[in-house]
C-alpha positions as CSV (number, residue, x, y, z in Angstrom):
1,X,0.0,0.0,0.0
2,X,1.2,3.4,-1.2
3,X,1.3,6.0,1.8
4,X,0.5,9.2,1.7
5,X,3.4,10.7,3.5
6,X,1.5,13.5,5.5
7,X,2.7,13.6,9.0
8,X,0.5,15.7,12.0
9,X,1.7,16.5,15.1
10,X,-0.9,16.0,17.7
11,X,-1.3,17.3,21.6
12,X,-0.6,14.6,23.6
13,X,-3.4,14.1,25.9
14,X,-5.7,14.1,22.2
15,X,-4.2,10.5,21.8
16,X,-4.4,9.9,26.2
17,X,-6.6,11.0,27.7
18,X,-5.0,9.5,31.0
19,X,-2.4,12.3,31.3
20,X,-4.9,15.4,32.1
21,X,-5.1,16.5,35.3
22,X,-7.9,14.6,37.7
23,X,-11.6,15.8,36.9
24,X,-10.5,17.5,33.8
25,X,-10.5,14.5,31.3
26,X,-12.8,14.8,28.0
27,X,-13.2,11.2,27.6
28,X,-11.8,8.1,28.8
29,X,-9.2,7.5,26.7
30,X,-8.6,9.2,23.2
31,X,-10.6,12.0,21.7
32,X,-13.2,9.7,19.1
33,X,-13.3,12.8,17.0
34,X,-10.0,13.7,16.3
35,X,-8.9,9.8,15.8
36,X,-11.9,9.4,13.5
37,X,-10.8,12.1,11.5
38,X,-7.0,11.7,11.5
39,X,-7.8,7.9,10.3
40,X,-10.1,9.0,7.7
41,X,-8.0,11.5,6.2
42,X,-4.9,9.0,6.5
43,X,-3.0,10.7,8.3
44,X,0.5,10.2,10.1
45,X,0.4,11.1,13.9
46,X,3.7,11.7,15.5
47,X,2.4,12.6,19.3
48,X,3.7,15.3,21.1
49,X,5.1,14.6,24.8
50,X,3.0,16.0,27.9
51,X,5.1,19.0,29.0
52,X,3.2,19.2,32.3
53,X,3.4,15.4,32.9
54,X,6.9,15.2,32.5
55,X,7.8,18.3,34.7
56,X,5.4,18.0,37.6
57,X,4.0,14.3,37.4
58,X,0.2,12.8,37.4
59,X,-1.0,14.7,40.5
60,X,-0.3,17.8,39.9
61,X,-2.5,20.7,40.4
62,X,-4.4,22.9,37.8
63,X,-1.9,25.7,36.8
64,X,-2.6,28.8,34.4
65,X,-0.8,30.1,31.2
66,X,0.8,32.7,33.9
67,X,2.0,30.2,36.5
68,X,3.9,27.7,33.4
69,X,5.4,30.8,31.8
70,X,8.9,30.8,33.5
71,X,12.4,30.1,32.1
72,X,12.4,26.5,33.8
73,X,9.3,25.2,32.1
74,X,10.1,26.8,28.6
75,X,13.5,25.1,29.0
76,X,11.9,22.0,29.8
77,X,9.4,22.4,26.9
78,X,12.5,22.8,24.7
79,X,14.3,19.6,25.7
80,X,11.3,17.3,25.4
81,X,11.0,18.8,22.0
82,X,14.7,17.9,20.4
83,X,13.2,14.2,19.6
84,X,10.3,15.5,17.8
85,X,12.6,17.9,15.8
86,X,14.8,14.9,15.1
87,X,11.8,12.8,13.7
88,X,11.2,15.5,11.6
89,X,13.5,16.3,10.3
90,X,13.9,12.9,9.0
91,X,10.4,12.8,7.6
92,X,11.1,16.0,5.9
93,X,14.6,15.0,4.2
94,X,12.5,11.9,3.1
95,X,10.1,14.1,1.4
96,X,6.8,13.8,3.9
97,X,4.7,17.0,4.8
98,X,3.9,18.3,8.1
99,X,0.6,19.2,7.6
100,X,0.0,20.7,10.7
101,X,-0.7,20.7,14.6
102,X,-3.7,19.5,16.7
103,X,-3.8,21.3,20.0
104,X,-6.4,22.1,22.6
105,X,-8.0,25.4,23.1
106,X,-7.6,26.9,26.1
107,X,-5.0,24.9,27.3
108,X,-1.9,26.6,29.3
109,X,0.6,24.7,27.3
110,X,-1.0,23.5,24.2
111,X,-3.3,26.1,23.3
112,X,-2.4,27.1,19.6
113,X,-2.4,31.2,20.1
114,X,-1.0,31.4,24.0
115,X,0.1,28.0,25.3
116,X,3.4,27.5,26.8
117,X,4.7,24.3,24.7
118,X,3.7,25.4,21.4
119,X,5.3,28.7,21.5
120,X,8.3,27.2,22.3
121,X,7.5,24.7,19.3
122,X,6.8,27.5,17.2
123,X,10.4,29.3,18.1
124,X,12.1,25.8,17.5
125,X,10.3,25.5,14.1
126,X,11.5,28.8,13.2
127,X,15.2,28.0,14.2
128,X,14.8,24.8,12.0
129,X,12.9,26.3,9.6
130,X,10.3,24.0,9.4
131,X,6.9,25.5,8.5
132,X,3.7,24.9,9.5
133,X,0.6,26.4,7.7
134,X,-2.4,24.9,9.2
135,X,-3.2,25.0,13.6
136,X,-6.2,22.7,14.4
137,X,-7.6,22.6,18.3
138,X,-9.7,20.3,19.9
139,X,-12.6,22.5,21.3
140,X,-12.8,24.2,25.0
141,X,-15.9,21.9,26.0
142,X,-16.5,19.2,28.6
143,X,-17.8,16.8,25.6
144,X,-15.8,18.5,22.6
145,X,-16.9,17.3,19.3
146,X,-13.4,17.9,17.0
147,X,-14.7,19.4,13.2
148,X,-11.3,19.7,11.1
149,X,-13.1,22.5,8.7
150,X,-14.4,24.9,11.8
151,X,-11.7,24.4,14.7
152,X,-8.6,25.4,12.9
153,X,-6.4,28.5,12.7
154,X,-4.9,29.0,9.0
155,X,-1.0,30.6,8.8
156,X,1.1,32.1,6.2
C-alpha cells in the first residue's frame, strides 16, 4: 500500500486521555473525534510529549498560562521537544509533509495562540525552519466534538 506521506503532530493528551489532570479529562481515553478524522484523512500522527506530565508528574495541580510561563518550564518544553525535531527532520529530508498541529483550546501549554509548549515549538520550528501552515484545536468543552473544517487556525 502506497502512503500518503502526510505527517500531523498532535497534543498529547488528544491521543491519552490519561495524562490530564484529575476531573478534567474529556473522555476516557482518546478524543473519538480527532482519531476518526485523522484515520479518515490518512494521516501520520507523531504525538507530542506531555510538558506538564513530565515536569510536575500525574497529580499535579491545575496551573494557568501565567504560573507555566517561567524560564524552567520553557526550557523544559525545549528539551522534550529535540526528539520531535529529530523525527522531523527525518520525515522531511525523506520528502513527507507536516501538515500541521492539533492542540487544545484553552490549554496553558497546548493552546495554539497562547500556550506554553507550542510557543516554544513554534520558536524551535523557526530556528529549523520548518513551517507549518495549518493549527487545528480540539474545542474548550466538557464533551468536545473535534470538526477539522471549523476548529482550525490558517498561517502564512
Amino acid at each position: 500500500m502506497q502512503r500518503n506521506k502526510k505527517i500531523l503532530l498532535v497534543s498529547h493528551c488528544i491521543l491519552n486521555q490519561n495524562t490530564v489532570i484529575e476531573g478534567e479529562a474529556r473522555s476516557f481515553g482518546a478524543i473519538p473525534t480527532a482519531l476518526d478524522w485523522i484515520q479518515n484523512e490518512g494521516l501520520g500522527v507523531i504525538q507530542l510529549p506531555c510538558p506538564e506530565f513530565t515536569f510536575l508528574g500525574l497529580e499535579r495541580p491545575s496551573m494557568t498560562y501565567e504560573e507555566y510561563d517561567n524560564k524552567e518550564y520553557r526550557q523544559h518544553c525545549r528539551n522534550i521537544l529535540l526528539p520531535v525535531l529529530e523525527q522531523l527532520t527525518e520525515y522531511i529530508k525523506s520528502g513527507y509533509q507536516i501538515t500541521g498541529i492539533l492542540g487544545i483550546q484553552s490549554s496553558p501549554s497546548c493552546d495554539m495562540t497562547r500556550g506554553v509548549f507550542i510557543e516554544e515549538l513554534k520558536k524551535l520550528f523557526i530556528e529549523h525552519q520548518i513551517a507549518i501552515t495549518t493549527e487545528w484545536f480540539l474545542p474548550d468543552h466538557k464533551n468536545p466534538i473535534f470538526n477539522s473544517k471549523e476548529n482550525y487556525i490558517k498561517r502564512n
